[in-house]
N, C-alpha and C positions, 0 to 999 in steps of 0.2 A: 571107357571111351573107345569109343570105334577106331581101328585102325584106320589109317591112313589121314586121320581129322588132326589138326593142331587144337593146341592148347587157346583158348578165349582171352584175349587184352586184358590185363590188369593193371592197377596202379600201384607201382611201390612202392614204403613207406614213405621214403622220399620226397616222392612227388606229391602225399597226400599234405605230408608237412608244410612243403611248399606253398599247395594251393590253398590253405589254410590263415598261413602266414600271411598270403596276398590280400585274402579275402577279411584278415583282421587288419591291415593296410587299409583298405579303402571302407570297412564302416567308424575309422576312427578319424579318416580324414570328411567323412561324411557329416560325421558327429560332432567333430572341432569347429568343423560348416555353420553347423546350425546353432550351434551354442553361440557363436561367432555374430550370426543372426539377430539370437534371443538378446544378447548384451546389446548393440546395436540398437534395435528395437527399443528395449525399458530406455537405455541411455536418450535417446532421440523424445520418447513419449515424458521422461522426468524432464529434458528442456524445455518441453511443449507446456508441459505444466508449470513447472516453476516462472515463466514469462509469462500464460497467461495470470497465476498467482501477482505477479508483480503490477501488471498491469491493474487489477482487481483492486492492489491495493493504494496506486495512484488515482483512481476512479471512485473508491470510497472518500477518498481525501477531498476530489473535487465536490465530489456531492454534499459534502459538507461543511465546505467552503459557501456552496450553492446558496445553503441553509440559514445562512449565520444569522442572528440576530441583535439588535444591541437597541438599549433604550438608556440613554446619559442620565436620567434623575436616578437609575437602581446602578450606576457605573460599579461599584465596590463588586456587585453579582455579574454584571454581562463583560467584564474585561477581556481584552483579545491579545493576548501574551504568547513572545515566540521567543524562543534560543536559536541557533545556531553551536556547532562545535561537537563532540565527539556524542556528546549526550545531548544531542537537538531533539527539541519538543516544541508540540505547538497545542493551544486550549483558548476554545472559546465556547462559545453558548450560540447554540442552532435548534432551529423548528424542522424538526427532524422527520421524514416521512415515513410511513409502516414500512416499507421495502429497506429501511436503512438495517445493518448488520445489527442483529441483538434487537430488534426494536419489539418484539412479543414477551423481552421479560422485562420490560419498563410499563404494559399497556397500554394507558391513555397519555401518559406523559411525555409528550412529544416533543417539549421545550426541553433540553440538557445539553449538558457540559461534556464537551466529548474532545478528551486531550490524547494525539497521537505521540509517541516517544519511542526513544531510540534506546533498548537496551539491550546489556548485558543476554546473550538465550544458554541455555542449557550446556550446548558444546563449543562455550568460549566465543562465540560469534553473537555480532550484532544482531538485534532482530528490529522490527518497526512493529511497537504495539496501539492498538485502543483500547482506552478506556472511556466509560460514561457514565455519568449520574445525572439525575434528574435534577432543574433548577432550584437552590436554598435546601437540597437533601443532601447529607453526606454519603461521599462512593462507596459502599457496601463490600464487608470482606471479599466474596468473591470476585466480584469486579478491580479489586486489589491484586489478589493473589495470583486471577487466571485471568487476565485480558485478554481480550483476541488479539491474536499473532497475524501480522499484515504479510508479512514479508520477514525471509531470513536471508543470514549472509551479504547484511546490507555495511556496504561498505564507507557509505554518508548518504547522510540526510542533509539538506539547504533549502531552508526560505527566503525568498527575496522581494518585498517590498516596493510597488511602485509609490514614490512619491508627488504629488503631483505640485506641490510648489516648488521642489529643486529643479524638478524633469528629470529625474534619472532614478534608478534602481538601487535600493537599498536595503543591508542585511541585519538590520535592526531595528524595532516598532516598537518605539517609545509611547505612542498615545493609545496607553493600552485603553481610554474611554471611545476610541474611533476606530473602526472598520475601513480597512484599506481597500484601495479602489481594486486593485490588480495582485495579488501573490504568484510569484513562481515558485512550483516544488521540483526541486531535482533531486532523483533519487540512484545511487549507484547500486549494482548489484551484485556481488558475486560468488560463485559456484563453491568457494574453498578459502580457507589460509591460503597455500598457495597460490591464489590466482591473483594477490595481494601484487604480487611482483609483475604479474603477466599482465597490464591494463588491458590488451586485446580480448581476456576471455572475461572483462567487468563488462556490464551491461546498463546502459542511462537512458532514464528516463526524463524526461523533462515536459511538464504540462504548469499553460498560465491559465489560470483562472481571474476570470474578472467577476467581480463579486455583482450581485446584480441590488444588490441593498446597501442603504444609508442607515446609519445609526439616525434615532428618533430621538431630537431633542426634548429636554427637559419640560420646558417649556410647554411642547405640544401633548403634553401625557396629564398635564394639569388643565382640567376647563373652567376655572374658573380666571387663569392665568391672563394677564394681557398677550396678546397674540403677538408671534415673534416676528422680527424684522420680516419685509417683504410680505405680509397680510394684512388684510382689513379684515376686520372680523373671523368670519370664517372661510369669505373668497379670496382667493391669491390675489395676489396683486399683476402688475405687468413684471414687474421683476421675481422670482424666485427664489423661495428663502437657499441660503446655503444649507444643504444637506449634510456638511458635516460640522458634526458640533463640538462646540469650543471645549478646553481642555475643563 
């Protein structure tokens, strides 16, 4: 070194330690950031999905409501049977469209019995399943053992009944030979056990379906039959027959 020259700035240990330390400070609050983000993010997009899942699976229900079918001379095959309570289920018989869920491994058989239920799933929580079989065929092991899974962490299922000679809404359908005018489904939803307690983090759904079909009397399925009230022959009459048929 030349005389009269000073020695060149360095950093001493110290200080390297220092800037080190800082510099692991701020990629770990960087890093907390963004994980911070990532959870957020998945958390936000499993809401998005699990609602529109739920929705999916009140929208199945209506479409199949939509479907129903019923013909009173084969009553014993077309009954339209519903529970309510912890294990609510609902089964009827619907003409079913290729777009409905599963409808490629039934092929042509578009007429079945497709019963939604409330069970028991894997980790202790309710789930909302379907099942289907085709009409007068027995439901087939796997359609037993793996039904499609509508919805989990369903915290109740409710059917409710429009009546139309009381006028009011009711939770039990007795004329399992008759198709009700109106069903409401309400379905709750929630994220966890815990949320059991928390009603604000459950989620309800509630859709009325008004059924667009009358059950077809016995009657009208025989031609050789005399023709039921309200017809002459095979033109209607001025008055029309009752659409829904007797028990």
């Amino acid at each position: 070194m030349r005389p009269g020259r000073s020695k060149p700035p360095a950093f001493t240990l110290v200080e390297v330690l220092i800037a080190v330390g800082l510099l692991g400070l701020v990629v770990a609050a960087i890093y907390s950031s963004w994980m911070a983000i990532l959870r957020a993010s998945k958390t936000a997009q499993d809401a998005s999905a699990a609602a529109q899942r739920e929705r999916m699976a009140i929208q199945v229900m209506e479409d199949a409501l939509n479907a129903t079918c019923m013909f009173a001379a084969n009553g014993r095959w077309y009954a339209f049977v519903a529970e309510n309570g912890d294990d609510a289920w609902l089964s009827f018989v619907a003409h079913l469209p290729k777009s409905f869920p599963r409808a490629g491994k039934f092929g042509d058989l578009d007429v079945r019995r497709v019963t939604f239920a409330l069970e028991p799933g894997p980790d202790s929580q309710k789930q909302l399943v379907l099942r289907q079989n085709p009409l007068l065929m027995e439901m087939d092991q796997d359609e037993e053992d793996a039904p499609l899974v509508l919805a989990r962490y369903v915290k109740e299922l409710r059917f409710e009944f429009w009546d139309a000679k009381e006028g009011d809404w009711i939770d039990e359908w007795n004329d399992t030979n008759q198709i009700p005018k109106i069903v409401m489904i309400s379905l709750i939803v929630g994220r966890s056990e815990s949320y059991t307690a928390r009603p604000e983090f459950q989620r309800q759904l509630v859709r009325f379906v008004n059924l667009p079909s009358g059950g077809m009397q016995g009657a009208w399925q025989a031609p050789s039959a005399p023709p039921p009230p309200g017809r002459i022959g095979n033109v209607p009459s001025a008055v029309p027959p009752n659409p829904r048929p007797n028990p």
